[in-house]
C-alpha positions in Angstrom: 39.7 275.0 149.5 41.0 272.3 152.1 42.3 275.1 154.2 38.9 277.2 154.2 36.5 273.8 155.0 39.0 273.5 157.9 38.8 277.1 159.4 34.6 276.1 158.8 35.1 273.0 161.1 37.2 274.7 163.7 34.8 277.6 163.9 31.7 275.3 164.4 33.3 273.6 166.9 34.2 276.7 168.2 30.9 277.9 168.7 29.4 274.6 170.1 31.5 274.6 172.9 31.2 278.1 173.9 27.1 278.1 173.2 25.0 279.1 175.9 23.1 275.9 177.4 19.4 276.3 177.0 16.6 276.0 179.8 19.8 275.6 182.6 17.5 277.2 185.2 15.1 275.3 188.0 11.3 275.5 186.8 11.1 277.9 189.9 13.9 280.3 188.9 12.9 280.1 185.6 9.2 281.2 186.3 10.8 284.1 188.6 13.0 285.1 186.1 10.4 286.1 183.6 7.2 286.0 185.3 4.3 283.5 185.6 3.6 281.5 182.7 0.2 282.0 181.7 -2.6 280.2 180.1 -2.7 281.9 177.2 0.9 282.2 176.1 0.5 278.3 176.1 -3.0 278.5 173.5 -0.8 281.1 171.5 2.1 278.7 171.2 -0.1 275.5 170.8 -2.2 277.7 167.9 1.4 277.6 165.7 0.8 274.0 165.4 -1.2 272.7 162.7 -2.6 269.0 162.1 -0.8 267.7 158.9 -3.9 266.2 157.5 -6.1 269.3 158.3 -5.7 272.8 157.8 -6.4 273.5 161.2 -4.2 274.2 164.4 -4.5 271.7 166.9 -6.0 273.5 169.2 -9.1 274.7 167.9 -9.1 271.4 166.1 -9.9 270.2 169.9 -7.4 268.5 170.2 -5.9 269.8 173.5 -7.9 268.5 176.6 -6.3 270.3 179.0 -3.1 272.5 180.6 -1.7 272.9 183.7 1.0 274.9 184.7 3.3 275.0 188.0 6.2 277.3 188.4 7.8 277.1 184.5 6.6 273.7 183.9 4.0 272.5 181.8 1.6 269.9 181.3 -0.7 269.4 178.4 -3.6 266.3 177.7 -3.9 266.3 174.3 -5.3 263.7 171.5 -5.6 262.9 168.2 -8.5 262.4 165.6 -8.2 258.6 165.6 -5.8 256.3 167.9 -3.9 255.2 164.8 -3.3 258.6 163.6 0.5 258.8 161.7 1.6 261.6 163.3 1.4 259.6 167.1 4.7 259.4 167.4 6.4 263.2 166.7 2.7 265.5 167.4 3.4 265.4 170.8 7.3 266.1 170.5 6.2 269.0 167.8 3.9 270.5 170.8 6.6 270.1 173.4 8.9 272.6 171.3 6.4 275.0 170.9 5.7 276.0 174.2 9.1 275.3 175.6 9.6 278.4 173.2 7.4 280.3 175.7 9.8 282.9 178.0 10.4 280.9 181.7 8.7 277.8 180.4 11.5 274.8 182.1 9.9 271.7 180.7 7.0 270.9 178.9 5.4 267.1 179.3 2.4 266.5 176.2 0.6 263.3 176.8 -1.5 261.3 174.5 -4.7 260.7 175.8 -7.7 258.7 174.3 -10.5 259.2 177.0 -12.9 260.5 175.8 -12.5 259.9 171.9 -11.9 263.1 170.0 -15.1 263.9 167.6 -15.9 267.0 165.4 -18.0 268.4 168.4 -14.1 269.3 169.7 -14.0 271.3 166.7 -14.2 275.2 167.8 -16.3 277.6 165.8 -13.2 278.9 163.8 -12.2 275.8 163.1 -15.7 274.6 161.8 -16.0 278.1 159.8 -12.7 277.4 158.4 -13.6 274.0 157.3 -16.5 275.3 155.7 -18.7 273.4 158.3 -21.0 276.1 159.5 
């Protein structure tokens, strides 16, 4: 039993050291590499993210106030519902790793925002529909 946890260890070990690194290439070479990041591979990505407290992804919860892209990296406003939301300090983090899961995407920066205030007029139509709000 010893013997077999052993072979276990050596072969994780094994495998860490001889992984491929991720995301080794420059934001440029990485946008070359697979072609310009667009918009809406980011809205895709950021619509696989759901508010814990609402059924709703975060994006057509409104909470995304705006994207920019430049040559495989990405930048995204975003907010939450209300300043001292719990989820402050990992939403952001949870966003990052969604769309760094995006072909060619280098880095992805999401910053908290509070200007303006997020309000239920954010809320798209499918979000109001599934809410039961229209």
């Amino acid at each position: 039993m010893l013997e077999r946890l052993m072979r276990l260890v050596r072969q994780a070990r094994q495998a860490q050291t001889t992984a491929p690194e991720q995301n080794t290439l420059t934001p440029t070479a990485a946008a070359e590499a697979t072609g310009p990041i667009t918009e809406e591979q980011v809205i895709a990505a950021l619509r696989t993210v759901f508010d814990p407290e609402i059924p709703v992804n975060i994006y057509d919860l409104g909470l995304i106030y705006g994207i920019q892209i430049n040559a495989g990296e990405v930048l995204i406003d975003m907010t939450l519902t209300a300043p001292a939301c719990p989820v402050a300090g990992t939403l952001p983090r949870t966003v990052e790793a969604a769309v760094q899961r995006i072909p060619g995407v280098a880095s992805v920066t999401a910053q908290l925002v509070w200007d303006p205030p997020w309000t239920q007029e954010n809320l798209s139509e499918e979000a109001r529909l599934e809410l039961g709000m229209l």
